[in-house]
N, C-alpha and C positions, 0 to 999 in steps of 0.2 A: 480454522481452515488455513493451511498455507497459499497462501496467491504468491505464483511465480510470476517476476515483474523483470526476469533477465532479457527478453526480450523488449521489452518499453525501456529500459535501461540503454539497450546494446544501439535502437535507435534513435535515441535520443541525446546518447551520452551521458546519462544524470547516474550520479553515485548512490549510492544508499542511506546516503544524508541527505541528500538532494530530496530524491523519492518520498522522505519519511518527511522532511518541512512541508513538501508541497502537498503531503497528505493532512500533518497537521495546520499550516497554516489557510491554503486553500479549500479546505473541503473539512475543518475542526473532526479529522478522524487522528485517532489517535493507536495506530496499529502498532505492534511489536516487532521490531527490526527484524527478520533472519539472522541477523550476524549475529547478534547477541546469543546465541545457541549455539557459536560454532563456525567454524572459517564454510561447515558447508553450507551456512543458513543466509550466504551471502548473495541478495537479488532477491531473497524473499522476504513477505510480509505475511506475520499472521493476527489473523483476523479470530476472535470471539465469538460465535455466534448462538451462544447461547443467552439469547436476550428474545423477545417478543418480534416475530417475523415482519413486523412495520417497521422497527428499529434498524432491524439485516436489510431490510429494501432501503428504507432508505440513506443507509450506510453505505451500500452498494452505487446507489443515484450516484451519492457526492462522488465516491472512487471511480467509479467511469469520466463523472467531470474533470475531477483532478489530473487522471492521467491522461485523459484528451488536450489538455491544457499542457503536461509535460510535450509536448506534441507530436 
């Protein structure tokens, strides 16, 4: 899934470096930049979710924390 994060970016001011520590350091997800696909895949993150639906929830948990945390 791509999760568009140009909006939590645009209010918060955090770059797409910023975004991706605070995903991996605060919330141990470890998504695939947008940018890395492409100048247009900048402000999004994509997510994997072909893993067991306990895994996507609470992957999803942490990513709501982390970006509430971005604030």
């Amino acid at each position: 899934a791509w999760l568009d994060l140009r909006r939590v970016m645009e209010r918060t001011g955090a770059t797409d470096a910023h975004v991706h520590r605070t995903l991996v350091d605060g919330a141990a997800l470890w998504l695939s930049d947008g940018f890395r696909f492409g100048t247009g895949g900048a402000g999004f993150q994509r997510m994997n979710l072909g893993s067991p639906r306990s895994l996507v929830s609470d992957g999803l948990d942490r990513l709501e924390r982390a970006l509430e945390a971005l604030g």
